[in-house]
C-alpha positions as CSV (number, residue, x, y, z in Angstrom):
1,X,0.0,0.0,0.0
2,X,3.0,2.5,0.9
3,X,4.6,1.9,-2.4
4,X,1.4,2.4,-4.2
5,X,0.7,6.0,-2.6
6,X,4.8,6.7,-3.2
7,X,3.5,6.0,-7.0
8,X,0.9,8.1,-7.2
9,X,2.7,11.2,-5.5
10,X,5.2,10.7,-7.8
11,X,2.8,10.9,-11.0
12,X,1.1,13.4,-9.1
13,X,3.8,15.8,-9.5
14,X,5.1,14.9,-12.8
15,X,1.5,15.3,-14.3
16,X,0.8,18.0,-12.3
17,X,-2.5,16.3,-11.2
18,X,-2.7,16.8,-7.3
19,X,-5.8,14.3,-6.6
20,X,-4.0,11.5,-7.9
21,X,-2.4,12.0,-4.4
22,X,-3.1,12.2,-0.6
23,X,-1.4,15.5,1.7
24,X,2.0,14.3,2.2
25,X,5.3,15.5,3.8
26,X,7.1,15.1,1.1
27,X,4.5,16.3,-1.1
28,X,5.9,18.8,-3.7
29,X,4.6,20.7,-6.9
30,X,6.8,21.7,-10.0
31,X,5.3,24.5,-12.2
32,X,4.5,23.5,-15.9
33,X,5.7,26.5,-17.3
34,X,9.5,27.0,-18.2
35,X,10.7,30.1,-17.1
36,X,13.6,31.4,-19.6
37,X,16.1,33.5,-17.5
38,X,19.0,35.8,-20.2
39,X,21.4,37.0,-18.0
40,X,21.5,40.7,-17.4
41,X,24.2,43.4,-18.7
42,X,26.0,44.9,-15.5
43,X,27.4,48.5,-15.8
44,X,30.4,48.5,-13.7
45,X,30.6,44.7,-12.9
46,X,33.8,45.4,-11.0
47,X,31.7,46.7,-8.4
48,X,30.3,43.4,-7.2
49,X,33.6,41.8,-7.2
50,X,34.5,41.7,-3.7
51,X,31.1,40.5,-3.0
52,X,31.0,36.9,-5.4
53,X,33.4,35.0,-3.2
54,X,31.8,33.6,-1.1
55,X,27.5,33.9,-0.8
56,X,24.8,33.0,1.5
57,X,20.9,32.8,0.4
58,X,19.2,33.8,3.4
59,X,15.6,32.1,2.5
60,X,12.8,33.6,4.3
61,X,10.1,30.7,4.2
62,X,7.8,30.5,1.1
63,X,9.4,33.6,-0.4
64,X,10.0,31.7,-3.9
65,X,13.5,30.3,-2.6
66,X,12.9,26.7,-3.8
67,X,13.3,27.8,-7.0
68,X,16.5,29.7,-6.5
69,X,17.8,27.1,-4.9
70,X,17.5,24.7,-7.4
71,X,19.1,27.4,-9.4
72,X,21.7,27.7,-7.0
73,X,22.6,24.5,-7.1
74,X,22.9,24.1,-11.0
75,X,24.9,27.0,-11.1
76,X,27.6,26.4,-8.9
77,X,27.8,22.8,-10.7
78,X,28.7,24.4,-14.2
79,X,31.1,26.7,-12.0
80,X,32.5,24.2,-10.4
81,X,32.0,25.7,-7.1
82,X,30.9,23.8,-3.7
83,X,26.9,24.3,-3.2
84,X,26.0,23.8,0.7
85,X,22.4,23.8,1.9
86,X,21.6,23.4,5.5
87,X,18.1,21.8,6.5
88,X,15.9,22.7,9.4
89,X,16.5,20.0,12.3
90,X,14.6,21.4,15.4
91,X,11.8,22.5,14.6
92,X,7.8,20.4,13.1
93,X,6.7,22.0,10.9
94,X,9.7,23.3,10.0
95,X,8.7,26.7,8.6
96,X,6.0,27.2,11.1
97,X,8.1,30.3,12.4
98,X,7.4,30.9,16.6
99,X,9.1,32.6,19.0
100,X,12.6,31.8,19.7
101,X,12.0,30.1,16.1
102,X,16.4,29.8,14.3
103,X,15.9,28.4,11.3
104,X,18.7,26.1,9.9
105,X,20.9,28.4,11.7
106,X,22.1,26.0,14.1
107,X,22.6,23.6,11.8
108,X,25.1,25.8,10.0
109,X,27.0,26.4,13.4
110,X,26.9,22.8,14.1
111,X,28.5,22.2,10.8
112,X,32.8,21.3,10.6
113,X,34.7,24.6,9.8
114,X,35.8,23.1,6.7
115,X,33.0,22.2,5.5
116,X,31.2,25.3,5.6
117,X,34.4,27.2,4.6
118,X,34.9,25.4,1.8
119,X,31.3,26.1,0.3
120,X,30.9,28.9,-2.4
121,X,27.1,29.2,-2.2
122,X,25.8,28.7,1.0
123,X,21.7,28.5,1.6
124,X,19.1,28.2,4.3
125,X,16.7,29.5,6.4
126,X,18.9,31.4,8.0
127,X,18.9,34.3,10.5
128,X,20.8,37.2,9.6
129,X,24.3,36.8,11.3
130,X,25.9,33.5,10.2
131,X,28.6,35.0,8.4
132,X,30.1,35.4,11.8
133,X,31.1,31.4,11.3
134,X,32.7,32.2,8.3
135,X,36.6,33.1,8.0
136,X,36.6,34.7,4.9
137,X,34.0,38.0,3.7
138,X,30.7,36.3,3.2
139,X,27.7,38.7,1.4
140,X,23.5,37.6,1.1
141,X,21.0,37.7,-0.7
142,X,17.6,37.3,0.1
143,X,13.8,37.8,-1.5
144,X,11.1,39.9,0.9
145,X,7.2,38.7,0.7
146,X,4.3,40.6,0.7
147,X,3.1,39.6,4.2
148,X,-0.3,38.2,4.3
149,X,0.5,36.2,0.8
150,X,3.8,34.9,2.8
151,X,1.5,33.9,6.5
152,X,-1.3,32.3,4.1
153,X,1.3,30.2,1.8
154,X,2.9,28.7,4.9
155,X,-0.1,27.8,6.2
156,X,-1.2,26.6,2.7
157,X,2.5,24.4,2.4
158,X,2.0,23.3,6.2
159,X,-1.6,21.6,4.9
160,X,-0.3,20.3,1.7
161,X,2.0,18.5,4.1
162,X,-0.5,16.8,6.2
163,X,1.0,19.0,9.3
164,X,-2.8,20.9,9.4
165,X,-5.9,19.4,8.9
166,X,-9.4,20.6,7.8
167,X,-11.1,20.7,11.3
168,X,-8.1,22.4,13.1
169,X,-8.9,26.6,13.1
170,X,-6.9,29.1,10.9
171,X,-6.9,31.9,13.4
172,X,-5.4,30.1,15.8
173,X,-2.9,29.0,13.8
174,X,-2.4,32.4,11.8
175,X,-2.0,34.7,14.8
176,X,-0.2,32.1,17.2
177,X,3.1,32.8,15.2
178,X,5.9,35.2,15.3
179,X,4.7,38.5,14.0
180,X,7.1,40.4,11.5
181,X,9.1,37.1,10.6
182,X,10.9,38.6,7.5
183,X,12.3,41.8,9.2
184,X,13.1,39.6,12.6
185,X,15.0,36.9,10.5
186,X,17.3,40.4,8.7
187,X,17.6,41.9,12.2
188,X,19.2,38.9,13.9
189,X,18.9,35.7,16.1
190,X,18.2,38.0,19.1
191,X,15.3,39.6,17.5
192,X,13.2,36.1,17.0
193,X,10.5,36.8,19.8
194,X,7.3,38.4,19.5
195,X,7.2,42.4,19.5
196,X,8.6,44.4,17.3
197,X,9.4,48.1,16.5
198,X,11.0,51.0,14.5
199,X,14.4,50.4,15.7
200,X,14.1,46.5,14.5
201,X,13.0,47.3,10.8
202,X,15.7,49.7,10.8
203,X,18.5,47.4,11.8
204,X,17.2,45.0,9.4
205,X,17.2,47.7,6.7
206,X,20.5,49.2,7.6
207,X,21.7,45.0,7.4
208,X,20.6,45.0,3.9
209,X,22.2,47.8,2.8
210,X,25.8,46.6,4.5
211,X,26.1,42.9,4.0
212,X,23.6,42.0,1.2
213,X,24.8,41.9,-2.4
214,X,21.4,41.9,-3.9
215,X,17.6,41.7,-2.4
216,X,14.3,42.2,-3.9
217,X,10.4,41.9,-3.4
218,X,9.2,38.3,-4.4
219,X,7.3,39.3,-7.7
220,X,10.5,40.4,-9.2
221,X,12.5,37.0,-8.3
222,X,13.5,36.5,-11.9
223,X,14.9,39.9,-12.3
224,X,17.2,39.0,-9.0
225,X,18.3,35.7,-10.7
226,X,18.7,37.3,-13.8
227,X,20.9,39.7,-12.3
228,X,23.1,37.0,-10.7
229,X,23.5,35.4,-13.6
230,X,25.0,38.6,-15.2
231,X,27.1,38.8,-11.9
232,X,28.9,35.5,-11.9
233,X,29.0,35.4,-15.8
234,X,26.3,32.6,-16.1
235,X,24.6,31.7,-19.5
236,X,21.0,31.4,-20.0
237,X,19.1,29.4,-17.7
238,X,15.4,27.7,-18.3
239,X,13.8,26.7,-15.2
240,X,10.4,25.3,-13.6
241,X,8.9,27.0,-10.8
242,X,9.2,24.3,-8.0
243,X,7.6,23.6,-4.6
244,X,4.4,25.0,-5.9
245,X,1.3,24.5,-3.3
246,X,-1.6,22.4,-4.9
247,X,-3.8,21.6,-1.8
248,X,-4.5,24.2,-0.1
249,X,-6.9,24.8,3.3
250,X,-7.2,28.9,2.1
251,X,-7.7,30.3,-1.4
252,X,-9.2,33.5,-0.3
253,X,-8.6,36.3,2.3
254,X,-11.7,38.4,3.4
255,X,-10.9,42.2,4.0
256,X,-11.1,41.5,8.2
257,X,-8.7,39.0,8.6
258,X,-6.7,41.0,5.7
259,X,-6.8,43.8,8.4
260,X,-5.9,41.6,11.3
261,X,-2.7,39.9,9.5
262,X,-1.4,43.7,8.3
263,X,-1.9,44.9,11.9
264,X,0.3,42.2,13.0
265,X,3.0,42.4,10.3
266,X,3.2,45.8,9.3
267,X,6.8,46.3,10.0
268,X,6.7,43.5,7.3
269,X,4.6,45.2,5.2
270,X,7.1,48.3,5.4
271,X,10.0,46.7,4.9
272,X,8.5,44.6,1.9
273,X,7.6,48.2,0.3
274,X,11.2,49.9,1.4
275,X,12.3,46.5,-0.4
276,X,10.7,47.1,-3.7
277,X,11.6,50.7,-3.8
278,X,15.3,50.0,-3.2
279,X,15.0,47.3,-6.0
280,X,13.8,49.7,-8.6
281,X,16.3,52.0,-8.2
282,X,19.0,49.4,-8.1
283,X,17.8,48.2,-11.5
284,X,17.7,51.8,-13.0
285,X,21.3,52.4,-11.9
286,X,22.8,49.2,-12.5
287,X,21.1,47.0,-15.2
288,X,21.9,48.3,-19.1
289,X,20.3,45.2,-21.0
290,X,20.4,41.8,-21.4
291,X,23.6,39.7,-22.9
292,X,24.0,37.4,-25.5
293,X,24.4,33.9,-24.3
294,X,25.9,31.2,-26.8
295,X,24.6,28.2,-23.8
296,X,21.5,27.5,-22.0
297,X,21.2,25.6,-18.9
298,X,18.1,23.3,-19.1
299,X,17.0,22.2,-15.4
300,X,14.9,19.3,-15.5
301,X,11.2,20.0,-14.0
302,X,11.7,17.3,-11.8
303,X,15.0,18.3,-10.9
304,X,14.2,18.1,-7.0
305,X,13.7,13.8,-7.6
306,X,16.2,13.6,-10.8
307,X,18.9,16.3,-10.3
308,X,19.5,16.0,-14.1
309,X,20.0,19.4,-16.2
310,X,21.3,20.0,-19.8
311,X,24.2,22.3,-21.4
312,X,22.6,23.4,-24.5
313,X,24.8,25.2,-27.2
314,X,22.6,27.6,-28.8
């Protein structure tokens, strides 16, 4: 019987078909789509220099970073550089973020200086402040959420993986979490505990502008990869949205509770629309065009099961 459901999550996903399947904790969506990613023209890519040596994706939970992971990982394969991701070990569900929530920050710190020195792209759901563990100069990156869409997604993912079930109560799930998750995780480890204020979103702000090589509102994720890729002298990429969430518990969000989940995150809400701001204006000054690229990485949609891409002269 186990091997029978394993077979129909499995064509579940490939299909794209989610009632084929049951809510699963390994349960996991690819996109149909293939996103086509040309790498951007960089005036002044000298600039950035000191910053590509060593990089750390801070992934803010269900803030499209499975994707860029994926991308991540393909990329430092065709530059032969050492991909490390830490998982989440403490805490179930693992992105249900609470007070005193870390991440896979302590799995980093737990990790052998060698091996987490040796790595040239580092990623995680990370607190801001893990660079401390790191001998050489480490930069992030990172993607901010618009905040209700990030609270209902998690609780949407958390469902799809049979962590939530149809008779347990939203609310009390929704506003029995850490409030201002994204601005807390930029601030730092001591920051994860309920309240928060000006001088928080400003340290997380003032974080971003020191020690971040790029960062950028959600719906412009593919400008951010695009503008690694002109970075670090990548060719084109295609790529499938992955760890999209099929079963959901929540589709829509009436205007009170809409009220109710701003009032709680709007430091969140600020610093998602200080984010997209400062994203703009980093395009205008820095982005010229978009290169010619003579090879195309093609990432498998499966890629999470198979691994398997293709180098495509073009």
């Amino acid at each position: 019987m186990l091997n029978i459901w394993k077979t129909r999550r499995f064509l579940a996903k490939k299909l794209n078909l989610p009632f084929l399947t049951d809510r699963h904790n390994s349960l996991h969506f690819p996109d149909s789509k293939l996103i086509s990613l040309t790498p951007y023209e960089i005036q002044n890519p000298t600039d950035f220099e000191e910053h590509t040596h060593k990089l750390i994706f801070l992934h803010i939970p269900k803030a499209a970073g499975s994707s860029i992971n994926i991308i991540l990982e393909v990329a430092a394969k065709y530059l032969e550089k050492h991909y490390l991701h830490c998982n989440i070990r403490k805490y179930n569900p693992s992105i249900k973020i609470i007070d005193g929530w870390q991440g896979a920050s302590p799995t980093a710190m737990s990790l052998e200086d060698d091996v987490i020195n040796q790595a040239d792209f580092i990623s995680g759901h990370f607190i801001f402040g893990i660079d401390n563990i790191i001998k050489t100069n480490a930069s992030y990156f990172t993607v901010i959420r618009e905040p209700v869409e990030r609270e209902i997604s998690s609780l949407n993912y958390i469902y799809q993986n049979g962590q939530f079930n149809d008779n347990d109560n939203i609310e009390d799930y929704l506003f029995n979490v850490l409030d201002n998750p994204q601005t807390k995780m930029l601030a730092g480890s001591e920051y994860m505990q309920n309240g928060c204020n000006e001088d928080i979103l400003n340290l997380a702000i003032n974080n971003l502008e020191k020690k971040f090589l790029l960062y950028a509102p959600a719906d412009k994720t593919n400008e951010l990869l695009k503008s690694l890729l002109g970075i670090y002298k990548l060719p084109e990429i295609s790529y499938y949205q992955s760890n999209i969430t099929k079963k959901k518990i929540i589709n829509n969000v009436d205007d009170e509770l809409q009220g109710k989940l701003i009032k709680m995150h709007h430091y969140d809400l600020q610093l998602y629309e200080i984010v997209s701001q400062k994203w703009d204006a980093w395009m205008q000054k820095h982005i010229s065009g978009t290169q010619e690229s003579k090879e195309q990485l093609l990432i498998d949609r499966m890629y999470q099961d198979t691994k398997s891409y293709k180098l495509i002269k073009t």
